[in-house]
Backbone as numpy.savetxt, mean C-alpha at the origin, in Angstrom:
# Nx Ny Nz CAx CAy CAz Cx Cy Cz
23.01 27.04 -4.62 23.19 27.11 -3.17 22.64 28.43 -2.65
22.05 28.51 -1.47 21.67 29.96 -0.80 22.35 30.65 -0.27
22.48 31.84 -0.56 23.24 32.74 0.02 22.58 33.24 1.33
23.23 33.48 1.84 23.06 34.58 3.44 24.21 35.83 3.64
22.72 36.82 3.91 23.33 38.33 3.50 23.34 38.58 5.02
24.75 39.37 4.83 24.91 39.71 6.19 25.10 41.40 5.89
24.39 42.06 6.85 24.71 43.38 6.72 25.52 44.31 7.73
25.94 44.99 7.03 27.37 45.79 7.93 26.93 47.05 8.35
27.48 46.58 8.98 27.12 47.52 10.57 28.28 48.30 10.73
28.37 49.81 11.16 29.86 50.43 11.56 30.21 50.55 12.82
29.79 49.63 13.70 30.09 49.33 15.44 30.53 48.35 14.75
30.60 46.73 13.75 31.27 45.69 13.73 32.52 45.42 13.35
33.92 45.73 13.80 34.93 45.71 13.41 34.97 44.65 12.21
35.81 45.02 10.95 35.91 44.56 9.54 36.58 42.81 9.82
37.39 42.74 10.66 37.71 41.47 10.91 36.68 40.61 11.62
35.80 40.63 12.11 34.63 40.04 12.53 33.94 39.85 11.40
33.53 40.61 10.51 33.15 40.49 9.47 33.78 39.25 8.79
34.57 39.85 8.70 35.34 38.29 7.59 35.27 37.32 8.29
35.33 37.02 9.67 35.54 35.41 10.49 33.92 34.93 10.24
33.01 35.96 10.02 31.78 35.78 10.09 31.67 35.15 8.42
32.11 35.82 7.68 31.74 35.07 6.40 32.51 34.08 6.09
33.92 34.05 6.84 34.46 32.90 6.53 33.46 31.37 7.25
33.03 31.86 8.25 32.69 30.94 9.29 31.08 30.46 8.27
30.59 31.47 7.75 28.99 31.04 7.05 29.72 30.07 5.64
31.16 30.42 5.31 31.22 29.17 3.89 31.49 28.26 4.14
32.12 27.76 5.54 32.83 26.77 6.26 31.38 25.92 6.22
30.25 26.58 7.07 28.74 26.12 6.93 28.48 25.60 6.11
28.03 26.20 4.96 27.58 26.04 3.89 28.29 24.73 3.39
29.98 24.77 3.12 30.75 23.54 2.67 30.02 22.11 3.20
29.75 22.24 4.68 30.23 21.04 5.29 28.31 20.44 5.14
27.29 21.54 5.11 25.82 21.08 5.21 25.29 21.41 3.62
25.32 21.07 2.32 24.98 21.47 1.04 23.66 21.20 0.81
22.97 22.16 0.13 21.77 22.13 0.05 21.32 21.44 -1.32
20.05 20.31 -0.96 19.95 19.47 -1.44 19.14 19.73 -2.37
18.99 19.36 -3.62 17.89 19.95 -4.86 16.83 18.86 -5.05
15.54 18.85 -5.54 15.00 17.21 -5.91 14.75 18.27 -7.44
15.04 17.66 -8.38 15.01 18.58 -10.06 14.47 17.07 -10.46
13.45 17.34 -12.05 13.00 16.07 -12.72 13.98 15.54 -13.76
14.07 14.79 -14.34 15.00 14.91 -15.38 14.41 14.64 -16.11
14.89 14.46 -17.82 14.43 14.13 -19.09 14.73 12.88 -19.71
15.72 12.06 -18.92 15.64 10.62 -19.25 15.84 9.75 -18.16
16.93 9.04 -17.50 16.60 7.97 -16.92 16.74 8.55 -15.35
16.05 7.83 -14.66 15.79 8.37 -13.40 16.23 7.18 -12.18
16.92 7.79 -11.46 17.44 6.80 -10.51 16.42 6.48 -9.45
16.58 5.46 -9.21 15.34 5.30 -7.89 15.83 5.65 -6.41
17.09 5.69 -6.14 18.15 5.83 -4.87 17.33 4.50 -3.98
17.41 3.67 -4.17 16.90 2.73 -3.11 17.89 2.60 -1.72
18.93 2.70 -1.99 20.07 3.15 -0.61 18.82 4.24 0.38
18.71 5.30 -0.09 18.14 6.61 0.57 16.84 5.95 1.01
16.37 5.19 0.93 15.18 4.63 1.34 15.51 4.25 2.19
16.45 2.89 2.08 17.07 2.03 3.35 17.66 2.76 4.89
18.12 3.95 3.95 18.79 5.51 5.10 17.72 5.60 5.92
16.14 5.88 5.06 15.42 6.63 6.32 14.53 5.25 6.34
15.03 4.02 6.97 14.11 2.98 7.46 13.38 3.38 8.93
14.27 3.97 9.55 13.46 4.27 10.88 12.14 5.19 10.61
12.84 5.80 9.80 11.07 6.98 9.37 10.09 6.37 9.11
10.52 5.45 8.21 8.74 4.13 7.79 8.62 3.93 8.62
9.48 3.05 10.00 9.06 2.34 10.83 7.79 3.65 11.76
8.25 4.63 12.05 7.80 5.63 12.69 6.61 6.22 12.57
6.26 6.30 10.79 5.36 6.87 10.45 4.55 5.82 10.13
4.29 4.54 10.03 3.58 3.08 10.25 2.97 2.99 11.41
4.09 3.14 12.46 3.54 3.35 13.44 2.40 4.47 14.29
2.92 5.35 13.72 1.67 7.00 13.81 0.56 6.54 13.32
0.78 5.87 11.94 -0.73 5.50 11.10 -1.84 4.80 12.15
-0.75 3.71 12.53 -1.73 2.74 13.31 -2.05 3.55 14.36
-1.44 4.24 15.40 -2.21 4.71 16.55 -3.42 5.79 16.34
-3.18 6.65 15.43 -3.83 7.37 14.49 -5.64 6.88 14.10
-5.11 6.05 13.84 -6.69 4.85 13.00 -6.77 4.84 14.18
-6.72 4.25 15.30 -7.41 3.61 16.59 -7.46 4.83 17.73
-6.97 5.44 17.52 -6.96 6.78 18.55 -8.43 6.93 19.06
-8.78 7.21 20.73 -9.71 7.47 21.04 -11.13 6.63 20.15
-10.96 5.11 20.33 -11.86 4.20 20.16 -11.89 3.77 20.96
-13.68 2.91 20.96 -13.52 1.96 22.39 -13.06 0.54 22.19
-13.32 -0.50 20.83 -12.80 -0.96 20.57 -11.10 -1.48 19.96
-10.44 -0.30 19.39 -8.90 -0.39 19.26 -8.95 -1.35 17.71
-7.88 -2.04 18.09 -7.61 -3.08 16.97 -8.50 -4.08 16.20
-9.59 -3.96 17.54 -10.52 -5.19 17.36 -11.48 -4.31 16.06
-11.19 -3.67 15.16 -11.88 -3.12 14.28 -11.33 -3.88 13.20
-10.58 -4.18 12.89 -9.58 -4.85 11.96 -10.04 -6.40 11.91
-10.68 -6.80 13.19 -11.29 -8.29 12.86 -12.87 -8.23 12.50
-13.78 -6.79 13.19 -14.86 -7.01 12.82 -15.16 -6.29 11.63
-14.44 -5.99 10.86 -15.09 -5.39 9.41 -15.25 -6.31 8.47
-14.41 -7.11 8.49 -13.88 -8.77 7.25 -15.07 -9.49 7.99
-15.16 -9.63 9.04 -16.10 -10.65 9.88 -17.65 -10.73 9.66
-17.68 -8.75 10.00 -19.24 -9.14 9.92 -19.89 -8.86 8.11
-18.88 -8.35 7.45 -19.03 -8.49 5.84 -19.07 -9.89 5.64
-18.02 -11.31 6.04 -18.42 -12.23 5.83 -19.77 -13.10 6.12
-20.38 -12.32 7.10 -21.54 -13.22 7.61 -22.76 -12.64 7.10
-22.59 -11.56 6.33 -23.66 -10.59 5.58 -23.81 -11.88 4.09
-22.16 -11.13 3.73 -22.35 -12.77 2.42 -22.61 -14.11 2.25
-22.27 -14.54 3.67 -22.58 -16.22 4.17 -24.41 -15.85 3.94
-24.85 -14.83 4.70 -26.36 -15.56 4.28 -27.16 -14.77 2.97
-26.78 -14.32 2.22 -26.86 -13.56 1.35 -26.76 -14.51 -0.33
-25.42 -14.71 -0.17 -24.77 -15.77 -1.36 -24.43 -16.62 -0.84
-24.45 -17.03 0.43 -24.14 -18.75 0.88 -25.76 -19.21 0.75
-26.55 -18.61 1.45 -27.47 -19.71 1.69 -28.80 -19.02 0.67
-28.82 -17.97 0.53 -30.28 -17.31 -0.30 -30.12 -17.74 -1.63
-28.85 -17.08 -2.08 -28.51 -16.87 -4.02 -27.83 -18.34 -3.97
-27.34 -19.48 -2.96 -26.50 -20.40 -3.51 -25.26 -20.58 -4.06
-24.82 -19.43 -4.18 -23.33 -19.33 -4.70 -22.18 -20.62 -4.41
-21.92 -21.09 -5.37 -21.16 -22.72 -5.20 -19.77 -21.79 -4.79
-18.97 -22.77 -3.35 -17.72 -22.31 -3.00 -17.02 -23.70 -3.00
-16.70 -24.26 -4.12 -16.01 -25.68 -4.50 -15.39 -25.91 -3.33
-17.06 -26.97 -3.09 -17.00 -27.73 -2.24 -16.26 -27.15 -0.88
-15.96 -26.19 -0.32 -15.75 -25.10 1.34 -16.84 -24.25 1.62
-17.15 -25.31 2.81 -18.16 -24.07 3.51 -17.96 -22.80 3.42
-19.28 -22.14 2.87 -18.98 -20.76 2.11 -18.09 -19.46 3.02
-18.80 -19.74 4.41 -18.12 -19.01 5.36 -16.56 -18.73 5.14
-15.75 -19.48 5.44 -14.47 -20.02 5.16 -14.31 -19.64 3.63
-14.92 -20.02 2.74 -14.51 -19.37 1.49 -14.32 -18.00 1.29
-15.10 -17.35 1.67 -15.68 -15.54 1.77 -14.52 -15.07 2.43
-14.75 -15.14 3.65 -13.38 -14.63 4.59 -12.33 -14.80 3.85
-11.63 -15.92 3.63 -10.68 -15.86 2.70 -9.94 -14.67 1.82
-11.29 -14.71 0.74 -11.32 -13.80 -0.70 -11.65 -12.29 0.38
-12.48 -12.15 1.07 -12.22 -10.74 1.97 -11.17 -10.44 2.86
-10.40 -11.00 3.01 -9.40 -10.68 3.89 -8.28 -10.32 3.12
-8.00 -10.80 1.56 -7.43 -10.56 1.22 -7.41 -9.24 0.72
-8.87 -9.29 0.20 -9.51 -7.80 -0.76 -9.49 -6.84 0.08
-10.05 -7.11 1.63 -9.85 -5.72 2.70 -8.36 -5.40 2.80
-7.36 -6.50 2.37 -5.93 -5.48 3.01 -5.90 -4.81 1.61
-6.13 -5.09 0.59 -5.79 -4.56 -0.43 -6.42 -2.73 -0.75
-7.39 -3.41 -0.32 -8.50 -2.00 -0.24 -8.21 -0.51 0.62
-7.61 -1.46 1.54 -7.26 -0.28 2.40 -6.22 0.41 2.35
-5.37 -0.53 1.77 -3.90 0.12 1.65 -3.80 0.54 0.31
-4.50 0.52 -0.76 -4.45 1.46 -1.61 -5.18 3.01 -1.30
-6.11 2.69 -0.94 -7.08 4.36 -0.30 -6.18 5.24 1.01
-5.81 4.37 1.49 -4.87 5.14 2.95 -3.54 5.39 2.09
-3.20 4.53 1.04 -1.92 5.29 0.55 -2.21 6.30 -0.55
-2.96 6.08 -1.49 -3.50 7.34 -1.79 -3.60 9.00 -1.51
-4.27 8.73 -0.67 -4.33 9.78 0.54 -3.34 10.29 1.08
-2.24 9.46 1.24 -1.49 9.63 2.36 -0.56 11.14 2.42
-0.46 11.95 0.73 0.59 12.50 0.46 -0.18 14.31 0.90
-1.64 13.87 0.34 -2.23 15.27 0.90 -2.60 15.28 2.29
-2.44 14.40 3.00 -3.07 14.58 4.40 -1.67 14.70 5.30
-0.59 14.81 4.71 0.79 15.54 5.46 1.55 16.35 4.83
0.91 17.67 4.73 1.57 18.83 3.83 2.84 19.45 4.49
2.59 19.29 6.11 3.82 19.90 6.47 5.02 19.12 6.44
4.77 17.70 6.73 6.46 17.26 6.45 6.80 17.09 4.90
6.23 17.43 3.98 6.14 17.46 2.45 7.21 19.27 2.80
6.17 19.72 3.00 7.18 21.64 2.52 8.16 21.84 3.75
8.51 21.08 4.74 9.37 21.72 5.99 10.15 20.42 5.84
10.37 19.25 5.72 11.16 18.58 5.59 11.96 17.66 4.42
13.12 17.14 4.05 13.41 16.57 3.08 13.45 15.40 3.58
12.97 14.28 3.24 13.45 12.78 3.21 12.44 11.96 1.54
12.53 10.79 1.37 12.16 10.30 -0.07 10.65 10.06 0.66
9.89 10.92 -0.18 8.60 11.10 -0.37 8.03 9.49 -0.39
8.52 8.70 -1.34 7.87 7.58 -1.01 7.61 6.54 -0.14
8.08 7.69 0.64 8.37 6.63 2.22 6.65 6.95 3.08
6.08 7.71 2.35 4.90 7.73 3.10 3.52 6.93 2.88
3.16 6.69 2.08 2.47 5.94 1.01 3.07 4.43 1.33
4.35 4.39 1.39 4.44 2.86 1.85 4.13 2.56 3.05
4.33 3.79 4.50 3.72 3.43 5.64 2.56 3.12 5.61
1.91 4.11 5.07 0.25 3.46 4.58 -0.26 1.84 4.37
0.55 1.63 3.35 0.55 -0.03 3.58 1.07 -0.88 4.31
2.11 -0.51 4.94 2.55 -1.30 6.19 1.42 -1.29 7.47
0.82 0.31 7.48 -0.08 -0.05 8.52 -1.06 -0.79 7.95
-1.93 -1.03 7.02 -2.37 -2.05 6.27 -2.26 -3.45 6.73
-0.84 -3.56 6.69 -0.84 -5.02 6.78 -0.85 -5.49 7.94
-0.76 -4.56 9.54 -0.72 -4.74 10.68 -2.35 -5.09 10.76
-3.09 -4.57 10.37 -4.64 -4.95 10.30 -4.71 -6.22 9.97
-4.16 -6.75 8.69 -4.38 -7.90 8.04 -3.33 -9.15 8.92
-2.79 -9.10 9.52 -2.26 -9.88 10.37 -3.07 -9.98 11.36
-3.58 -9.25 12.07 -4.72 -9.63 13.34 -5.94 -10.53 12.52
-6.44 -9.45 11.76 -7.67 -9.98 11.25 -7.54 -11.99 10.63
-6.01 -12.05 9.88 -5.66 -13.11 9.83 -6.06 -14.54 11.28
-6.32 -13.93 11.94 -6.14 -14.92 13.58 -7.72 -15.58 13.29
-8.71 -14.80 12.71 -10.04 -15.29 12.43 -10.17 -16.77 11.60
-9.50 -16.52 10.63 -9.51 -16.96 9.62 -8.99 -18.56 10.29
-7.70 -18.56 11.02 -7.56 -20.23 11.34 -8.58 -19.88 12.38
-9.07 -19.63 13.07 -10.71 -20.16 13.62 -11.28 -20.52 13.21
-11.74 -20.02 11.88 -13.11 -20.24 10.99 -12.29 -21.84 10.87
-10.91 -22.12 10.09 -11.10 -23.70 9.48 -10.98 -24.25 10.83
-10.65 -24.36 11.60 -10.30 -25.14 12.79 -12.03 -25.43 13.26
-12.79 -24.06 13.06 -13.90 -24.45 13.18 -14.82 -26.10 12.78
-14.48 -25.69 11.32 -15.28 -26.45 10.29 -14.19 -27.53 9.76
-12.97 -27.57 10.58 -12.32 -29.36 10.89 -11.49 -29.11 9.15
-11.26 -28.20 8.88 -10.18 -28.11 7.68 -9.07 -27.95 7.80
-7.82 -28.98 7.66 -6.57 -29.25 8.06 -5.47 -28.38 7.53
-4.50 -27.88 7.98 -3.49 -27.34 7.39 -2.74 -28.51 7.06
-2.73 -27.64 5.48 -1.53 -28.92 4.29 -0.33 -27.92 4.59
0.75 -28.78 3.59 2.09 -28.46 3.30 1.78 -27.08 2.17
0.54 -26.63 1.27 0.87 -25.77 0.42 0.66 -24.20 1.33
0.46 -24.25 2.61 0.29 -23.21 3.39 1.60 -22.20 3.35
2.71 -23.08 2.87 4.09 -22.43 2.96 4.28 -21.59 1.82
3.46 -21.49 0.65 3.38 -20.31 0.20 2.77 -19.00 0.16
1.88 -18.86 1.48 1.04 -17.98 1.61 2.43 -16.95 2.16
3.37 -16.68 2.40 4.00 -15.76 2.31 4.48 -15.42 1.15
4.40 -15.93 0.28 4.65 -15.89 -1.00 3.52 -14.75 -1.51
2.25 -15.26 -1.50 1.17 -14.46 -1.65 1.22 -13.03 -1.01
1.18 -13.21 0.36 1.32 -11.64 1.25 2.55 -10.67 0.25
3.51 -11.76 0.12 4.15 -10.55 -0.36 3.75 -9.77 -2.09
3.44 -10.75 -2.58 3.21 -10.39 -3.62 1.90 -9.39 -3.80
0.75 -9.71 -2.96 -0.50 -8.80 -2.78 0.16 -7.00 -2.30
0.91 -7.49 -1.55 1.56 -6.08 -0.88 2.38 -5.32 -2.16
3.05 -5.66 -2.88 3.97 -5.31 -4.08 2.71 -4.34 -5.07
1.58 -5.37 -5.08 0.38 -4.59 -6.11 0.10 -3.41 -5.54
0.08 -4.09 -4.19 -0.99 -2.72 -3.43 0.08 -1.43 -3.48
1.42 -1.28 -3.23 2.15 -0.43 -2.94 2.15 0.43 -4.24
2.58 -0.64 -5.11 2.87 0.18 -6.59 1.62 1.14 -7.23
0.41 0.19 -7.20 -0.93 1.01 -6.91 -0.81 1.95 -5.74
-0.76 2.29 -4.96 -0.59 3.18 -3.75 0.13 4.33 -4.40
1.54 4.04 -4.47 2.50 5.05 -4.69 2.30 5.90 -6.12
1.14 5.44 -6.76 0.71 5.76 -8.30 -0.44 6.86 -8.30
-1.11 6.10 -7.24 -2.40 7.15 -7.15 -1.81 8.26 -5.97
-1.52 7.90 -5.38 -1.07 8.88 -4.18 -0.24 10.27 -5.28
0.40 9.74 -6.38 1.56 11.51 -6.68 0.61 11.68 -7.79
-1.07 10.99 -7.94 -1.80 11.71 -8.87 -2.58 12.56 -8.36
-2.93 12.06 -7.15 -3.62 12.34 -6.15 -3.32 13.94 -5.85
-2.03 13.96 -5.45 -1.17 15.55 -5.23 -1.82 16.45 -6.76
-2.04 15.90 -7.96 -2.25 16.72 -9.22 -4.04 17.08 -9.09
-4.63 15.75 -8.82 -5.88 15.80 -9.09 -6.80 15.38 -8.09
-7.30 16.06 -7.48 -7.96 15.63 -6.37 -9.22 14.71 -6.63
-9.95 14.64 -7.74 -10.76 13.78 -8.11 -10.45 12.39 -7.72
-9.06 11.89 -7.20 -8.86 10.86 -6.96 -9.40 10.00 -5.62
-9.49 11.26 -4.87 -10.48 10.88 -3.59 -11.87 10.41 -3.62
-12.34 11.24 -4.57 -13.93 10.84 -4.48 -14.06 9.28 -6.07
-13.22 9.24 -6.56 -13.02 8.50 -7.55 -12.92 6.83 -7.33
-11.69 7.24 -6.12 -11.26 5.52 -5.97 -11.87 4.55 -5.30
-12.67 5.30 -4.00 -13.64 4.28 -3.53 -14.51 3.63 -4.01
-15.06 4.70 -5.30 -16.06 4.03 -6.13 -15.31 3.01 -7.09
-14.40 3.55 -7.60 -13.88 2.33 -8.53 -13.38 1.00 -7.65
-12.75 1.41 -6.26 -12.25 -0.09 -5.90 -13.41 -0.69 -4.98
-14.57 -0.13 -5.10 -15.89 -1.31 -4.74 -16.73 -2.00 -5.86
-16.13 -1.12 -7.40 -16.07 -2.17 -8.77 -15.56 -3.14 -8.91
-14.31 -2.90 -8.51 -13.26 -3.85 -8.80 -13.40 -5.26 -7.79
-13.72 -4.68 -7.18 -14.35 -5.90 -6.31 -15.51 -7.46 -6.70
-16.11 -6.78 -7.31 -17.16 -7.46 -7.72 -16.49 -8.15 -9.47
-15.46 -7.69 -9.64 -15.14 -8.34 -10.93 -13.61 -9.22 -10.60
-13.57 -9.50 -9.19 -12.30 -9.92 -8.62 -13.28 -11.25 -7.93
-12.79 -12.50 -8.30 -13.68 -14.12 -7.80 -13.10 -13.57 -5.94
-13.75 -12.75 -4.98 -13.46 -12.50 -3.86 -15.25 -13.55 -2.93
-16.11 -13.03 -3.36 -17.13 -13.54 -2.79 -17.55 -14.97 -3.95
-17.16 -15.39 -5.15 -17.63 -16.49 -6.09 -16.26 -17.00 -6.62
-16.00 -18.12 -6.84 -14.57 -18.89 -7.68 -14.70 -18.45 -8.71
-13.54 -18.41 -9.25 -13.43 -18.09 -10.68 -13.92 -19.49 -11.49
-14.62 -19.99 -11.08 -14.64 -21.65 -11.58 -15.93 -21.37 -12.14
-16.58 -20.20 -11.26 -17.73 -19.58 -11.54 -18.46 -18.82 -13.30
-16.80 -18.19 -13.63 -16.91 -17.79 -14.63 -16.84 -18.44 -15.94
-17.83 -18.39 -17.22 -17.48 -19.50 -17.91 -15.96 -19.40 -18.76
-16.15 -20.45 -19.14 -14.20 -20.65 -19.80 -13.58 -20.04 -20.65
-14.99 -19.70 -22.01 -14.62 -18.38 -22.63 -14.37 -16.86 -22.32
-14.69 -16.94 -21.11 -14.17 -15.36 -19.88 -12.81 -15.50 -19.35
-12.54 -16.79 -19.20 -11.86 -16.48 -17.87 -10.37 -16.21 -18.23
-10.33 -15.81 -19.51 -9.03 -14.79 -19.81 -8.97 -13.73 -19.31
-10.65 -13.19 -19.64 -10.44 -11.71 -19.03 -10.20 -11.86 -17.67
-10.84 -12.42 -16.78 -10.98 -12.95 -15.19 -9.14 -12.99 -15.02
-8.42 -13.56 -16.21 -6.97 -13.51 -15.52 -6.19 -12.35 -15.57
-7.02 -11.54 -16.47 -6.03 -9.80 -16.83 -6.13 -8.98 -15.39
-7.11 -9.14 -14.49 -6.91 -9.20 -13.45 -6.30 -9.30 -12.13
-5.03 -8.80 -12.01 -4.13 -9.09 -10.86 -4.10 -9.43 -9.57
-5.57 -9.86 -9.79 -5.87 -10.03 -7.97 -6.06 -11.48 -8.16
-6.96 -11.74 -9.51 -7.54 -13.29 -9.76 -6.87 -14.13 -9.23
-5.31 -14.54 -9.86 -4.51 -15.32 -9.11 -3.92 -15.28 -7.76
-3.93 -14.02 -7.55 -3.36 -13.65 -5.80 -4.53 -14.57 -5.11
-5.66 -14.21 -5.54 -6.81 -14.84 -4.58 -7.25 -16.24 -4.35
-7.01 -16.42 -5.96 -7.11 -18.11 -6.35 -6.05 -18.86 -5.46
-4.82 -18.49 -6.00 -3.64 -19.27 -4.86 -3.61 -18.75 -3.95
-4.31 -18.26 -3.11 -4.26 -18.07 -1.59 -5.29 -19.15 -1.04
-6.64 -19.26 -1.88 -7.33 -20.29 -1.12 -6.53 -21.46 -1.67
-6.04 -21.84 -2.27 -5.42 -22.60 -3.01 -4.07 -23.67 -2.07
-3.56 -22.60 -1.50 -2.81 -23.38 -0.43 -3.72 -23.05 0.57
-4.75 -22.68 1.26 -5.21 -23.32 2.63 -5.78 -24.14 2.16
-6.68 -24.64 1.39 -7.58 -25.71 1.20 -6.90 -26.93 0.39
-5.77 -27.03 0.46 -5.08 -27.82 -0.12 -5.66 -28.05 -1.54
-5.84 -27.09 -2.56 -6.53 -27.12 -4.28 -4.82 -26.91 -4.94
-5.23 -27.36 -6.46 -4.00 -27.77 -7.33 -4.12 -25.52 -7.06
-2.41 -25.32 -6.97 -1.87 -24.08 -7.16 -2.11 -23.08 -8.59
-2.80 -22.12 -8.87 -2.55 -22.04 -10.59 -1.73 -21.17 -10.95
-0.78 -21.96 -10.98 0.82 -21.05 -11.06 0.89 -20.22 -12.50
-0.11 -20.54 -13.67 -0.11 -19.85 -14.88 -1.16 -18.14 -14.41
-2.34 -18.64 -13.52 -2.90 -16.88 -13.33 -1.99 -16.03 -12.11
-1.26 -16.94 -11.36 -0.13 -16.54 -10.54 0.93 -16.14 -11.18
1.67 -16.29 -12.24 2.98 -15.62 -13.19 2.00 -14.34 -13.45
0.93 -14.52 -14.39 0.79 -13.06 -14.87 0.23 -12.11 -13.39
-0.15 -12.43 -12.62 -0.09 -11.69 -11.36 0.88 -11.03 -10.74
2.15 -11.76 -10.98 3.21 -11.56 -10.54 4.15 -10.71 -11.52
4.28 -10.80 -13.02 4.33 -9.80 -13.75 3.66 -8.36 -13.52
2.57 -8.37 -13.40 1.77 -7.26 -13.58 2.45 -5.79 -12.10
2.24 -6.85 -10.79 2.48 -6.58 -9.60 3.93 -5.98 -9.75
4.74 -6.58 -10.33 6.23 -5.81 -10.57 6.17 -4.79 -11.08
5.70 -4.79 -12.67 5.93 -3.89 -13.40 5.30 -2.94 -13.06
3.96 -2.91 -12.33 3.54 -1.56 -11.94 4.00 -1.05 -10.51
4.59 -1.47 -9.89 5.68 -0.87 -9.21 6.92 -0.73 -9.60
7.18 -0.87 -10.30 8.70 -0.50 -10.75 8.31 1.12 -11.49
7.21 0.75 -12.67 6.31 2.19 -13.42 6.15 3.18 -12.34
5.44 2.39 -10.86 4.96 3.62 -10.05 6.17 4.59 -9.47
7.39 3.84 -9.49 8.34 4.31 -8.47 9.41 5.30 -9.38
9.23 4.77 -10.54 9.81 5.79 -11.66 8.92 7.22 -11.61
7.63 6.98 -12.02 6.62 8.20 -12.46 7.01 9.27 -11.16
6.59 8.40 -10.11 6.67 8.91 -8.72 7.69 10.04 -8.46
9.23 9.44 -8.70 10.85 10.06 -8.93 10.71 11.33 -9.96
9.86 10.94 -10.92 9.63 12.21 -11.92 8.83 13.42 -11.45
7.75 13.53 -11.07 7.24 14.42 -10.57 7.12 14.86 -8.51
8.35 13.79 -8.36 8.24 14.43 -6.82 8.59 16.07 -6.67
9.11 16.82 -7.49 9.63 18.21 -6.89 8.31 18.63 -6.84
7.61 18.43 -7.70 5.97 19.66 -7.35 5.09 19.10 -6.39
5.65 18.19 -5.64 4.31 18.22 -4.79 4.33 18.70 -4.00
5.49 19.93 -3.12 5.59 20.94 -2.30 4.65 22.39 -2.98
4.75 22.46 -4.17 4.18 23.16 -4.58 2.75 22.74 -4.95
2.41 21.77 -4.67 0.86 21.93 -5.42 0.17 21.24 -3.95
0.57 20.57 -3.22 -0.13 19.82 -2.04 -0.51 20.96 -1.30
């Protein structure tokens, strides 16, 4: 606990003195100063203390988003034309030049799809990333659970991917493709895409605080990862002796069963389990590691 030195003065009568130090332990008792220390074995996650500062996510989600759009002329409408005009680059690119088969869905509609998903993902890992060095002062001047920032990151994320979503029933409504009954698991999906992205987020973000290489690192790796994720080609694409590796992949099935219930295709609930494994466990890993080395990132951010 901190002490506070009071120094004596010989104008301050001795009983003032004491009401004064009685009055600073009375302080001290009732406001205790809070430690964040690592430990050496099991580490609590306090998920209560999260739930405590819900208004702060809500708050700092909200900053994100006005933040991104601040002093644009367009605003939000950025969030529909990035997925949009990337899809119509690939529509004539690999729809109609290279031929790329989109079983049997106009390729348009296929693309968007697999990009809409990959842009929320994309973004909300790089904006959460980021998120821990680009607010140093509420890191060293304030206490609340650090991982509350990195998740705003992806919440504003997903405010993008909800607009940009509005395209997408255009495109089928366009091209006369019906909503089935398997549409009712695409919340199923959102949530589960969001779980990857966070745990990824909250992983790179407290490496991020150690190693700054992570900035110039991840864009390049997650425009790899892209191209080895069936986002612009089906995995139907890949031959059969691959497409194990194609499932070690945690996006494969997120992506597969997402077109999967709009286009009414059989669900593949076997690359969807290990998706859904993977997506846990590395958030559960991230939120532990995270708890372990939060005290130094006042000191090193």
């Amino acid at each position: 606990m901190s002490e506070q030195v009071i120094t004596t003065d010989a104008s301050i009568p001795p009983e003032s003195l004491r009401a004064g130090r009685l009055a600073q332990e009375i302080w001290w008792s009732e406001h205790p100063v809070l430690s964040i220390r690592p430990s050496g074995g099991w580490v609590a996650l306090n998920l209560w203390e999260l739930w405590a500062h819900r208004e702060l996510l809500y708050f700092l989600t909200w900053r994100d988003i006005k933040v991104r759009y601040k002093q644009t002329a367009l605003g939000a409408a950025w969030a529909i034309m990035q997925p949009l005009l990337t899809m119509m680059i690939f529509a004539i690119f690999f729809g109609r030049l290279a031929r790329v088969p989109s079983d049997g869905i106009p390729y348009s509609v296929f693309a968007y799809a697999g990009l809409l998903l990959w842009g929320f993902f994309a973004n909300a890992v790089v904006n959460s990333a980021s998120s821990l060095v680009g607010t140093p002062t509420l890191i060293t001047k304030v206490y609340f659970p650090r991982m509350i920032i990195p998740g705003a990151a992806v919440l504003a994320a997903l405010v993008d991917f909800a607009i940009a979503s509005l395209i997408l029933g255009v495109l089928m409504a366009w091209h006369g493709i019906p909503v089935r009954w398997t549409i009712a698991i695409f919340p199923l999906l959102v949530l589960l895409i969001t779980i990857l992205a966070t745990g990824l987020g909250i992983f790179l973000a407290a490496l991020n605080v150690k190693y700054r290489d992570i900035r110039y690192a991840l864009p390049f790796l997650i425009q790899l990862w892209m191209f080895v994720t069936p986002v612009i080609y089906p995995a139907s694409l890949v031959p059969r002796e691959w497409s194990w590796v194609l499932a070690l992949n945690p996006l494969t099935g997120i992506i597969e069963g997402f077109r999967a219930c709009l286009f009414g295709r059989s669900v593949p609930w076997g690359a969807l389990g290990i998706s859904s494994l993977m997506a846990i466990g590395l958030l559960v890993y991230s939120a532990y590691s995270f708890q372990r080395i939060e005290r130094s990132f006042a000191d090193r951010i």
